[in-house]
KOLKOLVEX-147727 format. One record per atom (N, C-alpha, C): atom name; x, y, z. Coordinates in Angstrom, 1 decimal. Layout:
KOLKOLVEX-147727
<node atom="CA" u="X" v="Y" w="Z"/>
...
END
This chain:
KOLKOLVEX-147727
<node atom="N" u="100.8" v="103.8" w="85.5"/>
<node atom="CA" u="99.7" v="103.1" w="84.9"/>
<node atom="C" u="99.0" v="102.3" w="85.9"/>
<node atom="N" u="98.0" v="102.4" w="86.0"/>
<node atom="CA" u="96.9" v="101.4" w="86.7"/>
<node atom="C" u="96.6" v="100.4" w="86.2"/>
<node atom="N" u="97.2" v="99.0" w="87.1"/>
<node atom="CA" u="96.6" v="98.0" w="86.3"/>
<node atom="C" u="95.1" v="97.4" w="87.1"/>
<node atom="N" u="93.8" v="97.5" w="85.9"/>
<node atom="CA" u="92.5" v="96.6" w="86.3"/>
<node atom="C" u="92.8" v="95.5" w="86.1"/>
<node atom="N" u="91.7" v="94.7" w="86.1"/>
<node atom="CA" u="91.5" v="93.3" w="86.0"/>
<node atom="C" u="91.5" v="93.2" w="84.4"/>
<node atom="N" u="91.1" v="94.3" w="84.0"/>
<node atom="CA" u="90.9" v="94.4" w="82.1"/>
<node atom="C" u="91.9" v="94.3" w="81.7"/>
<node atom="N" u="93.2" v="95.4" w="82.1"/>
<node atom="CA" u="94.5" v="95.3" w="81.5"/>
<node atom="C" u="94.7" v="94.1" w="81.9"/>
<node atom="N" u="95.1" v="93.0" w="82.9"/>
<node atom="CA" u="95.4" v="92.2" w="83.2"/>
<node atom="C" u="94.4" v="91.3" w="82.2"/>
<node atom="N" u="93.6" v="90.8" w="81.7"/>
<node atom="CA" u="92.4" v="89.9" w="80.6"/>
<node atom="C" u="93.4" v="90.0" w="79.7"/>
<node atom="N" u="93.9" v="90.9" w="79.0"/>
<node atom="CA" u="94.1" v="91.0" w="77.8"/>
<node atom="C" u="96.0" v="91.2" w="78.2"/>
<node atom="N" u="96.3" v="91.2" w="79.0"/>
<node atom="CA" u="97.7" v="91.8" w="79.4"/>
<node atom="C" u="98.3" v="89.8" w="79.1"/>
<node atom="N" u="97.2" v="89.1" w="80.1"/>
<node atom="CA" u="97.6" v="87.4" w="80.0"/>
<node atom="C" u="97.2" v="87.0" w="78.7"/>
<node atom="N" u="96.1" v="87.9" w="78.0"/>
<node atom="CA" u="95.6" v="86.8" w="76.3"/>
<node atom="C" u="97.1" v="86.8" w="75.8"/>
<node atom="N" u="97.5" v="88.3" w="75.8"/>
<node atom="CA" u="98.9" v="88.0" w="74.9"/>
<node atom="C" u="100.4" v="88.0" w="75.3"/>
<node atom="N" u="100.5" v="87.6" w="76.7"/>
<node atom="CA" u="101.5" v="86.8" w="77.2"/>
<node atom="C" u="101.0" v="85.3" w="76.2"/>
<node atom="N" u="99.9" v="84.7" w="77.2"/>
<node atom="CA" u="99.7" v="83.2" w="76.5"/>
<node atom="C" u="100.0" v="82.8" w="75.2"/>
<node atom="N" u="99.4" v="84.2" w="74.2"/>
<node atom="CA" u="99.6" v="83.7" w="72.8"/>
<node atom="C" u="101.3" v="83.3" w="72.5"/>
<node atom="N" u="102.1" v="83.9" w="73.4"/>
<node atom="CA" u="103.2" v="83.7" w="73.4"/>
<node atom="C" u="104.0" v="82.6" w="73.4"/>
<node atom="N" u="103.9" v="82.8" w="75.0"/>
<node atom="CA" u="104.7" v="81.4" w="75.7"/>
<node atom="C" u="103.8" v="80.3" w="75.5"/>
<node atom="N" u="102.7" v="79.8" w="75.1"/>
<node atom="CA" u="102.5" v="77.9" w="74.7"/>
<node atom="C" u="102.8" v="77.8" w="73.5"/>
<node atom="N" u="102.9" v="78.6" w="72.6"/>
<node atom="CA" u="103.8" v="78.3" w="71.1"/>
<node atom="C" u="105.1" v="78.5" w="71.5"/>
<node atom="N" u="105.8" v="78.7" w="72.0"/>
<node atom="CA" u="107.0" v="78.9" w="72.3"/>
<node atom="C" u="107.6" v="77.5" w="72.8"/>
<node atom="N" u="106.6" v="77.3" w="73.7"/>
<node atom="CA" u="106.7" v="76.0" w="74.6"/>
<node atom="C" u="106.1" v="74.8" w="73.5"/>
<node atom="N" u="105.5" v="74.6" w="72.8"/>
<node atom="CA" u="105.1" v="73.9" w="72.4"/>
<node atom="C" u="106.6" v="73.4" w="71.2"/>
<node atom="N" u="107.4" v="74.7" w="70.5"/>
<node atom="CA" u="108.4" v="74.6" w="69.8"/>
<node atom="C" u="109.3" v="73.7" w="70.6"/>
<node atom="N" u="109.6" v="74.4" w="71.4"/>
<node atom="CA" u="110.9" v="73.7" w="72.6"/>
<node atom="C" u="110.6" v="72.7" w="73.4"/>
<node atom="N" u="109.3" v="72.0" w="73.5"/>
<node atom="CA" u="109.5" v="70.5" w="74.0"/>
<node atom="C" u="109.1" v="69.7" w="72.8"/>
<node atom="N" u="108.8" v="69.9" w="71.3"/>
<node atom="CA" u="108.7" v="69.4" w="70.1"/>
<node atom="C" u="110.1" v="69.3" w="69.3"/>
<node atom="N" u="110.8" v="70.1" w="69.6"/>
<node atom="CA" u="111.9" v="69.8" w="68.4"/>
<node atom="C" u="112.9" v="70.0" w="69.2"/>
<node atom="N" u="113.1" v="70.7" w="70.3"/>
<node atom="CA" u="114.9" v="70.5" w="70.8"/>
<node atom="C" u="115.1" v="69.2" w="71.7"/>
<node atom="N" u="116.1" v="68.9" w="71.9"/>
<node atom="CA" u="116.6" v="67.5" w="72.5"/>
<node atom="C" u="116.6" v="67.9" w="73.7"/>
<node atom="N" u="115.9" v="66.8" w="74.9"/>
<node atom="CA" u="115.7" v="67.2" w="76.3"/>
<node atom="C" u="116.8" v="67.5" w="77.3"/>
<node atom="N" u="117.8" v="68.2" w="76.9"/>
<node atom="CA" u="119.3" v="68.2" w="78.0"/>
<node atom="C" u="118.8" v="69.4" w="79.4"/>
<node atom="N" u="119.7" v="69.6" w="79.9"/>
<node atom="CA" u="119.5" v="69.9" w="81.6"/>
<node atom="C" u="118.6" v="71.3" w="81.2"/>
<node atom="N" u="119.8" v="72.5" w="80.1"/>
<node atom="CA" u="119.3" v="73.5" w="80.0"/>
<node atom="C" u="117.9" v="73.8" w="79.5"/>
<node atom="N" u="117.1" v="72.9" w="78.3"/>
<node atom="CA" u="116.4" v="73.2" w="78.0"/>
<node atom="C" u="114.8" v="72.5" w="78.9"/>
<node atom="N" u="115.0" v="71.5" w="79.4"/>
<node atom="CA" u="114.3" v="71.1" w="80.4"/>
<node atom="C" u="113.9" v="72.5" w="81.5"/>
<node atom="N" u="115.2" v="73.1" w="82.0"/>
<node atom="CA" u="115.0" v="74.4" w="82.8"/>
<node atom="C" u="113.8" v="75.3" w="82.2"/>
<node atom="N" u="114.4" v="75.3" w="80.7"/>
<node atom="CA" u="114.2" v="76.8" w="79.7"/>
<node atom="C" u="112.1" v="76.4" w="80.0"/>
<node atom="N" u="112.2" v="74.8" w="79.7"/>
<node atom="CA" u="110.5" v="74.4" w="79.4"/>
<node atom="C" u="109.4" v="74.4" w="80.8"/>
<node atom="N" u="110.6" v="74.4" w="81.8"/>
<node atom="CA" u="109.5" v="74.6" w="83.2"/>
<node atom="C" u="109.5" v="76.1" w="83.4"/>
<node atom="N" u="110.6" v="77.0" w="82.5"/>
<node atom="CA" u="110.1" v="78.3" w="83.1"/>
<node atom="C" u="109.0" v="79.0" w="82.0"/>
<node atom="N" u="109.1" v="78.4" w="81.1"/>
<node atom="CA" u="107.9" v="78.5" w="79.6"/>
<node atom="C" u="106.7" v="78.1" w="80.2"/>
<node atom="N" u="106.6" v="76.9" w="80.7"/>
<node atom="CA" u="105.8" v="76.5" w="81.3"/>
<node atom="C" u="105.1" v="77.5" w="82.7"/>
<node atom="N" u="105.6" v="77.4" w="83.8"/>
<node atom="CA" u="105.1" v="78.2" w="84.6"/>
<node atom="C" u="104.7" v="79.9" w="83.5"/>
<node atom="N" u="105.2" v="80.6" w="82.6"/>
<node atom="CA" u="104.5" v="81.9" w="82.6"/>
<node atom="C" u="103.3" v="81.2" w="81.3"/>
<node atom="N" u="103.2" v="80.6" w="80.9"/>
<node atom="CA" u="102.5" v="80.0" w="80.4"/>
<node atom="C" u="101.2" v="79.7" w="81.2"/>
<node atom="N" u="101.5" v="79.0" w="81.7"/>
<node atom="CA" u="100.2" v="78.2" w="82.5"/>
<node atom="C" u="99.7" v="79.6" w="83.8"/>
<node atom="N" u="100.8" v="80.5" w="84.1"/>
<node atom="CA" u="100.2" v="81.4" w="84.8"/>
<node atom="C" u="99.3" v="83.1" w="84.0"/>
<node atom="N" u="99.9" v="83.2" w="82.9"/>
<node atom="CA" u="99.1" v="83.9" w="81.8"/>
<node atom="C" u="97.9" v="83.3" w="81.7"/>
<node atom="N" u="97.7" v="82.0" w="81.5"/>
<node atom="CA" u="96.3" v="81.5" w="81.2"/>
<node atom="C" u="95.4" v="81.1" w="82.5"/>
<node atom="N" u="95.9" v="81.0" w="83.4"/>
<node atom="CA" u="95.2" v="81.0" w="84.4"/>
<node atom="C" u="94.7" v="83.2" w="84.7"/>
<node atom="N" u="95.8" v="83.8" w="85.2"/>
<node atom="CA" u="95.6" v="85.0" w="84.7"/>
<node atom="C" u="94.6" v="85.7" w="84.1"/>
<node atom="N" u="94.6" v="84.9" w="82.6"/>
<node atom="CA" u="93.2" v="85.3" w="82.0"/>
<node atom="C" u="91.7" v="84.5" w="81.6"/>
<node atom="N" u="92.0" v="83.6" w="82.4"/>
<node atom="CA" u="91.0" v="83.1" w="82.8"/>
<node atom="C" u="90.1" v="83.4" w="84.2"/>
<node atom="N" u="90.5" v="83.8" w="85.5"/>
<node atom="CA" u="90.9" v="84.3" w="86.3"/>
<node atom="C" u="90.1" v="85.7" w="86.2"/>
<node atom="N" u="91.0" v="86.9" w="85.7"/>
<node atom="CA" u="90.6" v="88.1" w="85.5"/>
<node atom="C" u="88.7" v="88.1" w="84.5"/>
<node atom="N" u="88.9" v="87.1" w="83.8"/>
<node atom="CA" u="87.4" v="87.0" w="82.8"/>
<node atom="C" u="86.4" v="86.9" w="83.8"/>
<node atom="N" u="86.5" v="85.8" w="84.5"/>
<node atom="CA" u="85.4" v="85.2" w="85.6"/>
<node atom="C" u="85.2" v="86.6" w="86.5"/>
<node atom="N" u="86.1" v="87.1" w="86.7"/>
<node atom="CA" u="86.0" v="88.5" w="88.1"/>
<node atom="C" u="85.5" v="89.8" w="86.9"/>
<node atom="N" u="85.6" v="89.8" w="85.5"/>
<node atom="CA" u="84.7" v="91.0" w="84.8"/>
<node atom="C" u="83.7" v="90.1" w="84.8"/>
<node atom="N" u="83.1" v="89.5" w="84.5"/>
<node atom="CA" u="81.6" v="88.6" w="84.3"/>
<node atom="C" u="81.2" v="88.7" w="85.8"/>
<node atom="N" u="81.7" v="88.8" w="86.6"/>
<node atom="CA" u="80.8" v="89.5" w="87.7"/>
<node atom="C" u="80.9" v="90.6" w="88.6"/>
<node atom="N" u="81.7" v="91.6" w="87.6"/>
<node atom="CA" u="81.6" v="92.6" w="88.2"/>
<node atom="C" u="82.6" v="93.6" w="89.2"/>
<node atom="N" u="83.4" v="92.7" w="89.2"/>
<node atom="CA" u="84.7" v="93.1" w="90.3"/>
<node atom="C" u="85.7" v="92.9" w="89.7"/>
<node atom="N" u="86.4" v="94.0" w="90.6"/>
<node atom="CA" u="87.7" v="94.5" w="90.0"/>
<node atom="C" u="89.1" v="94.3" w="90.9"/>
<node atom="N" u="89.7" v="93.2" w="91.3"/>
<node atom="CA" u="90.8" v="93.0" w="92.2"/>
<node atom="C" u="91.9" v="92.2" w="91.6"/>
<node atom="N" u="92.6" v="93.6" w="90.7"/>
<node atom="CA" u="93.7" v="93.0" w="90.4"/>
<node atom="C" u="94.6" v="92.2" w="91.0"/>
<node atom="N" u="95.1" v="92.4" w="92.2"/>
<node atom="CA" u="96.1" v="92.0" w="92.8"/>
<node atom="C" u="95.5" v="90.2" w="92.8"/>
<node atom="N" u="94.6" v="89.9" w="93.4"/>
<node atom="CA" u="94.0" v="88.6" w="93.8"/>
<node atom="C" u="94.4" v="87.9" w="92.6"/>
<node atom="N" u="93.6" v="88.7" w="91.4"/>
<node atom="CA" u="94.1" v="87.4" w="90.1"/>
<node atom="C" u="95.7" v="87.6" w="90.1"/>
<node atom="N" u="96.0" v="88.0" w="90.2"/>
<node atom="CA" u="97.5" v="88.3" w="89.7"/>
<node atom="C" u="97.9" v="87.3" w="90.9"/>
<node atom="N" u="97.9" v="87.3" w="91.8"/>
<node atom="CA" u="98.1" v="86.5" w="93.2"/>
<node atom="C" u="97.4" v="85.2" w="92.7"/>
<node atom="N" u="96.6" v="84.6" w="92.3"/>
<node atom="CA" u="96.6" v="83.3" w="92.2"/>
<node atom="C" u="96.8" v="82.5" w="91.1"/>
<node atom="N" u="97.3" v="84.1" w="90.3"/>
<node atom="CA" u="97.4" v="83.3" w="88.7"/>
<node atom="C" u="99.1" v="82.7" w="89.2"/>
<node atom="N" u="99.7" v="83.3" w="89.7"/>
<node atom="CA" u="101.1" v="83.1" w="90.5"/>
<node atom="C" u="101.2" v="81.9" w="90.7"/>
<node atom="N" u="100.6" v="81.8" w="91.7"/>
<node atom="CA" u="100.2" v="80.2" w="92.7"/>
<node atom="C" u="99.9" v="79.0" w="91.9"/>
<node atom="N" u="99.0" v="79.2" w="90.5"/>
<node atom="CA" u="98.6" v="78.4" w="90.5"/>
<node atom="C" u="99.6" v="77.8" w="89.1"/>
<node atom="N" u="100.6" v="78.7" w="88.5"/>
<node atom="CA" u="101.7" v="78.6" w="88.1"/>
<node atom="C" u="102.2" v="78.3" w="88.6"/>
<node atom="N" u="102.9" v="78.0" w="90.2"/>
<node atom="CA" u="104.2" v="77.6" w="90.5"/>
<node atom="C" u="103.9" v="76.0" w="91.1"/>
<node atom="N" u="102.3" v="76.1" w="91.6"/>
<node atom="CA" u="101.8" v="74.7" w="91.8"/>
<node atom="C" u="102.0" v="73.8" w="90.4"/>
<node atom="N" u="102.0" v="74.1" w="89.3"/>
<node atom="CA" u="102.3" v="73.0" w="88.0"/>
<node atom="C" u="103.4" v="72.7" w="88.2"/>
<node atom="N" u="104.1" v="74.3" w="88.1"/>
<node atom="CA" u="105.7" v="73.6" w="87.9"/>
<node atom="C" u="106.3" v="73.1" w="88.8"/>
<node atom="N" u="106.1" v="73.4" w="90.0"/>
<node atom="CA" u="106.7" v="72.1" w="90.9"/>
<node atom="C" u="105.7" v="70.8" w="91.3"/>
<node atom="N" u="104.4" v="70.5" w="90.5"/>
<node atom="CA" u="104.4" v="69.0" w="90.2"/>
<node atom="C" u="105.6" v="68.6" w="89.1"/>
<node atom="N" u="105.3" v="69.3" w="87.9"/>
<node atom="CA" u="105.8" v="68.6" w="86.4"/>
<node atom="C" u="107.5" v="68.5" w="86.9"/>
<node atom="N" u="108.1" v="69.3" w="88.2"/>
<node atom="CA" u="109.6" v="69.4" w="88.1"/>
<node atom="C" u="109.9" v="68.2" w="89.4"/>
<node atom="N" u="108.5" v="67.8" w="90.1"/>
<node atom="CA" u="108.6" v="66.8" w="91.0"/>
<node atom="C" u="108.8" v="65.1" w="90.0"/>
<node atom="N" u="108.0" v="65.5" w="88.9"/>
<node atom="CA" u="107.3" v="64.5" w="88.4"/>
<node atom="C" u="109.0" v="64.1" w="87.6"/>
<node atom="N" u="109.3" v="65.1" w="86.8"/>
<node atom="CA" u="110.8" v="64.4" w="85.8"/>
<node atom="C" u="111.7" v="64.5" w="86.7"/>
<node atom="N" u="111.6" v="64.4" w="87.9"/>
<node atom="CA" u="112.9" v="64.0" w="89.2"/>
<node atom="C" u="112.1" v="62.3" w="89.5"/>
<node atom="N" u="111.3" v="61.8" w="89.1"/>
<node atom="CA" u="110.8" v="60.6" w="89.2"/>
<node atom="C" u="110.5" v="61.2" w="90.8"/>
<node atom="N" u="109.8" v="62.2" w="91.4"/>
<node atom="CA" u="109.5" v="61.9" w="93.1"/>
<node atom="C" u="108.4" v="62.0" w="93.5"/>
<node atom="N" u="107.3" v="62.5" w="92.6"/>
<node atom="CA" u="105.8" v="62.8" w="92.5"/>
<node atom="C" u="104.8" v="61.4" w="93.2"/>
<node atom="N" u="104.7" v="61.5" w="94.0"/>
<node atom="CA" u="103.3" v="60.5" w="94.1"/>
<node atom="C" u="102.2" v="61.2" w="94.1"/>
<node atom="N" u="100.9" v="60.6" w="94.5"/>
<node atom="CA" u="99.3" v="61.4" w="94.5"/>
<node atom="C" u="99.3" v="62.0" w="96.0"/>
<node atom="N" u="100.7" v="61.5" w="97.2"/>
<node atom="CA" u="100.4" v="62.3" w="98.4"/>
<node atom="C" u="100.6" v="63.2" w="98.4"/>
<node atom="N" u="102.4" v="63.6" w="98.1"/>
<node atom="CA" u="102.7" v="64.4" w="97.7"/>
<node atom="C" u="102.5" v="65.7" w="96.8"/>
<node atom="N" u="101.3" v="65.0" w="95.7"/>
<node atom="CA" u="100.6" v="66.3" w="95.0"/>
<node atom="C" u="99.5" v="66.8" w="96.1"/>
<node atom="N" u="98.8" v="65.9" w="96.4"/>
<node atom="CA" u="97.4" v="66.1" w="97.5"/>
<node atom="C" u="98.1" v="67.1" w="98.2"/>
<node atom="N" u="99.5" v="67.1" w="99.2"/>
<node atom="CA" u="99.7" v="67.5" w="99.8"/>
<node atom="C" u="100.7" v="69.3" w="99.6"/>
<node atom="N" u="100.8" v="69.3" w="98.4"/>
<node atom="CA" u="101.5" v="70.6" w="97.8"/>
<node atom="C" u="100.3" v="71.3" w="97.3"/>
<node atom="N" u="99.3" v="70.7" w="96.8"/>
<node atom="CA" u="97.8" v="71.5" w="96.3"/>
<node atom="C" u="97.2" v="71.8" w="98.2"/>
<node atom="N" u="97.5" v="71.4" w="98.9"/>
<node atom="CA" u="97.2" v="71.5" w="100.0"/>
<node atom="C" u="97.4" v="72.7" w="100.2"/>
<node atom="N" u="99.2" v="72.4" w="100.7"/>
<node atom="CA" u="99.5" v="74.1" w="100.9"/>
<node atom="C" u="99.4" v="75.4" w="100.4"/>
<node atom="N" u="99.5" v="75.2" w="99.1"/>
<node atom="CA" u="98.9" v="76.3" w="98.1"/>
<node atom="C" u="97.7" v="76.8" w="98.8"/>
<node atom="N" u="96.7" v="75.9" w="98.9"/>
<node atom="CA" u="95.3" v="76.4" w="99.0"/>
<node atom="C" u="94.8" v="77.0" w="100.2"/>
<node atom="N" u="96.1" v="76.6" w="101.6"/>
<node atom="CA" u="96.2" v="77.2" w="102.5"/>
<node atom="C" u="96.6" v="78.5" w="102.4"/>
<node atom="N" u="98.0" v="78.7" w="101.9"/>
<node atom="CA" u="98.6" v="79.7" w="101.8"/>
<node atom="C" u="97.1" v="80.9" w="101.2"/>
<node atom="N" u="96.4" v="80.2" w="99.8"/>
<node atom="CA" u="95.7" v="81.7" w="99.3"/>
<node atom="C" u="94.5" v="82.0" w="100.5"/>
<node atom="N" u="94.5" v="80.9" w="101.1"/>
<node atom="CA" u="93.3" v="81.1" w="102.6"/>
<node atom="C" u="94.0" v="82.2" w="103.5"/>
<node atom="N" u="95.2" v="82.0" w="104.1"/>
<node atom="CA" u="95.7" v="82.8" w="104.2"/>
<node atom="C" u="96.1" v="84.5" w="104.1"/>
<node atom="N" u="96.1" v="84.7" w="103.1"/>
<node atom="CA" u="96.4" v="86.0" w="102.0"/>
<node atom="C" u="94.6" v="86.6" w="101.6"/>
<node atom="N" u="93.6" v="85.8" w="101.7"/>
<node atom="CA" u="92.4" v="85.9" w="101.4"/>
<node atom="C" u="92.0" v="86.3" w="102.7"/>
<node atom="N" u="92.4" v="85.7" w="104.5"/>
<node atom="CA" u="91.9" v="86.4" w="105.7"/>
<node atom="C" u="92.3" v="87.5" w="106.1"/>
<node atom="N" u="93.6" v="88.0" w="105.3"/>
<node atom="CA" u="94.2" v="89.3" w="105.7"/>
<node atom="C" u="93.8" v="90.1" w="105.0"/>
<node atom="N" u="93.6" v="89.7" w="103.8"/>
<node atom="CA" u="93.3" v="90.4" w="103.4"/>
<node atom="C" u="91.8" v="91.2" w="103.3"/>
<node atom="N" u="90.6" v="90.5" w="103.6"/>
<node atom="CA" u="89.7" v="90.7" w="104.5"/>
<node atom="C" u="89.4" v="91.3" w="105.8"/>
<node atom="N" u="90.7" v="91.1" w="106.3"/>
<node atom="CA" u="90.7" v="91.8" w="108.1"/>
<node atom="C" u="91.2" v="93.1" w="107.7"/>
<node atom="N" u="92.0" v="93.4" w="107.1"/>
<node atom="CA" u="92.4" v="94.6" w="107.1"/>
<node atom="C" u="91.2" v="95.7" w="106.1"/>
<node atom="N" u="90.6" v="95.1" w="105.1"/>
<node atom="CA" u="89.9" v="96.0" w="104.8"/>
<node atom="C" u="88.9" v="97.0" w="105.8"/>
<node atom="N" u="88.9" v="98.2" w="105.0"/>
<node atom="CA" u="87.9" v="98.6" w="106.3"/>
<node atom="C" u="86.7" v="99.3" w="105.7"/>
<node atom="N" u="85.5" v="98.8" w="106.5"/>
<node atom="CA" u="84.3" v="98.6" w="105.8"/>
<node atom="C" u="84.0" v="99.4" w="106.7"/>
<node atom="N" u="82.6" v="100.6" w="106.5"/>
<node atom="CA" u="82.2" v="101.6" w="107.0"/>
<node atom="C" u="81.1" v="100.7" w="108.3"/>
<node atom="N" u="81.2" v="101.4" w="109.1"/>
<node atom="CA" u="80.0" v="101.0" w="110.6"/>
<node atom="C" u="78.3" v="100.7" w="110.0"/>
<node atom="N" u="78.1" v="99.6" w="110.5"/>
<node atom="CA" u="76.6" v="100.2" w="109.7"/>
<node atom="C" u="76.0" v="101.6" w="110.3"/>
<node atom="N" u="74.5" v="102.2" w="109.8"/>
<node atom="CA" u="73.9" v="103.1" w="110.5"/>
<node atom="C" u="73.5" v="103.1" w="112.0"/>
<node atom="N" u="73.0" v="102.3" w="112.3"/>
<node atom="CA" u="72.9" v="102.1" w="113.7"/>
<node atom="C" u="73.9" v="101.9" w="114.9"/>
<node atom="N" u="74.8" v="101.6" w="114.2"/>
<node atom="CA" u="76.3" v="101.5" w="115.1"/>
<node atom="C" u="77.0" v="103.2" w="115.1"/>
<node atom="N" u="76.7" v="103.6" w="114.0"/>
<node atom="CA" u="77.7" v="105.1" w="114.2"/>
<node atom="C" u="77.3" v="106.0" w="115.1"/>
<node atom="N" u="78.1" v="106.6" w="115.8"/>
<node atom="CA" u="78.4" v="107.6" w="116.7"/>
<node atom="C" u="77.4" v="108.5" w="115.8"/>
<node atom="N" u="76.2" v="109.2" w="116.6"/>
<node atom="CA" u="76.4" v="110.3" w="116.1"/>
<node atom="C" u="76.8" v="111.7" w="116.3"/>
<node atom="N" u="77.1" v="112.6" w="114.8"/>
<node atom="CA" u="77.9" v="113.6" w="115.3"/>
<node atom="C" u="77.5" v="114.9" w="115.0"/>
<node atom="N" u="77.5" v="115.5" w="116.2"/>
<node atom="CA" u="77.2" v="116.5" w="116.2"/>
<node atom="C" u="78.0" v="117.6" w="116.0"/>
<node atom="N" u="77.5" v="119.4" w="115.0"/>
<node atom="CA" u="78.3" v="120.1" w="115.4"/>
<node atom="C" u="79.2" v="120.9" w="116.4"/>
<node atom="N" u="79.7" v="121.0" w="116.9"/>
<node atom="CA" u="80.1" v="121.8" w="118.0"/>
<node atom="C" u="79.6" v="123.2" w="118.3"/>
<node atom="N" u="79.1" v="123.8" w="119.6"/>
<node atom="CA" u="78.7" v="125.5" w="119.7"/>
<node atom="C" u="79.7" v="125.6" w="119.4"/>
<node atom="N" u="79.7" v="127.1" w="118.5"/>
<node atom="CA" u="81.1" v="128.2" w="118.6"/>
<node atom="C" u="81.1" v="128.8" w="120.0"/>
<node atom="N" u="82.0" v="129.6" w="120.4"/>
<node atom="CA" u="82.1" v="129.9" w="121.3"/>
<node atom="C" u="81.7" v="131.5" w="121.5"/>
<node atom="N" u="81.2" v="132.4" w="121.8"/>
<node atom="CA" u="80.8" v="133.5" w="121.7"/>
<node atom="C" u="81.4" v="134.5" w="122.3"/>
<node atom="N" u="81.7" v="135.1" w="121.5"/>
<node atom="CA" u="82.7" v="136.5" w="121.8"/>
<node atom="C" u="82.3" v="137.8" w="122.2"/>
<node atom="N" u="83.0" v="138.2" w="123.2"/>
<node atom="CA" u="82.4" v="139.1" w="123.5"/>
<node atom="C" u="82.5" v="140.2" w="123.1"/>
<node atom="N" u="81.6" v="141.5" w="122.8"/>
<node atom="CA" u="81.9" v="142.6" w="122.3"/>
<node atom="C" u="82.4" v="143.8" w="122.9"/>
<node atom="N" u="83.3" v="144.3" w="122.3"/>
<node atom="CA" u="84.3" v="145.1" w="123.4"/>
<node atom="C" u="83.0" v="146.7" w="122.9"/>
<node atom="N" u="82.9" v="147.2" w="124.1"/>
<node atom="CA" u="82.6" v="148.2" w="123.9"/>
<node atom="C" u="83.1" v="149.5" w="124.2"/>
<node atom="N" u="82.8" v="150.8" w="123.5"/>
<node atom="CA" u="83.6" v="151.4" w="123.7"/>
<node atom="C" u="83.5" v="152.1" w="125.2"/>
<node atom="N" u="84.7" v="152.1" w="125.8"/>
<node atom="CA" u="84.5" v="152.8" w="127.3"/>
<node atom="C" u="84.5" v="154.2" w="127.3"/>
<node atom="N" u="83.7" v="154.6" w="128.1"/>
<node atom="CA" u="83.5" v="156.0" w="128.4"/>
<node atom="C" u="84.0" v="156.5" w="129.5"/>
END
């Protein structure tokens, strides 16, 4: 299967429809102990990366391009950036440097992943730059004649 940016729109609508009612159950009515705290930051991250996801994938069909990998790559990032605020934040260690400074790296890292990903593409010469190419002579054979 090929995944577009389409499959992926609609691949995150109904992840989301999922996990924030799910999440919304489990930090409304169960009691906050170690496990379910776990269970709510990992609800949380596919949560918040589904909806980024398809949010994400919408903006890139509304104009026309199709690069799955990218949405999928920062719907990632931009999931694991919540959950390690919200898991900085109920360890009581979160300040605003420390966030500044983790949205930092993130934003580096997708700078990153966005120059390679650009360098390695490979985009045709323009016209004036290409070699031009010519066919080759064949080479001509000689005709055997018959000897007398």
């Amino acid at each position: 299967m090929i995944i577009t940016t389409r499959t992926l729109l609609w691949g995150g609508l109904i992840v989301s429809l999922f996990a924030w009612p799910s999440l919304v159950i489990l930090t409304g009515f169960a009691r906050p102990t170690r496990w379910n705290v776990v269970l709510a930051l990992e609800l949380t991250f596919v949560a918040v990366t589904a909806l980024a996801v398809t949010v994400l994938a919408f903006i890139f069909r509304m104009r026309g391009k199709d690069y799955p990998r990218r949405v999928l790559r920062e719907g990632v990032l931009i999931g694991l950036v919540v959950v390690l605020l919200l898991a900085l934040q109920y360890l009581r260690l979160l300040t605003w440097i420390i966030a500044l400074g983790l949205v930092l790296v993130f934003l580096l890292l997708e700078g990153l992943f966005l120059y390679r990903e650009r360098r390695h593409q490979k985009t045709p010469a323009p016209a004036a730059e290409r070699p031009e190419v010519r066919p080759r002579p064949r080479a001509r054979r000689e005709r055997k004649t018959p000897s007398s």
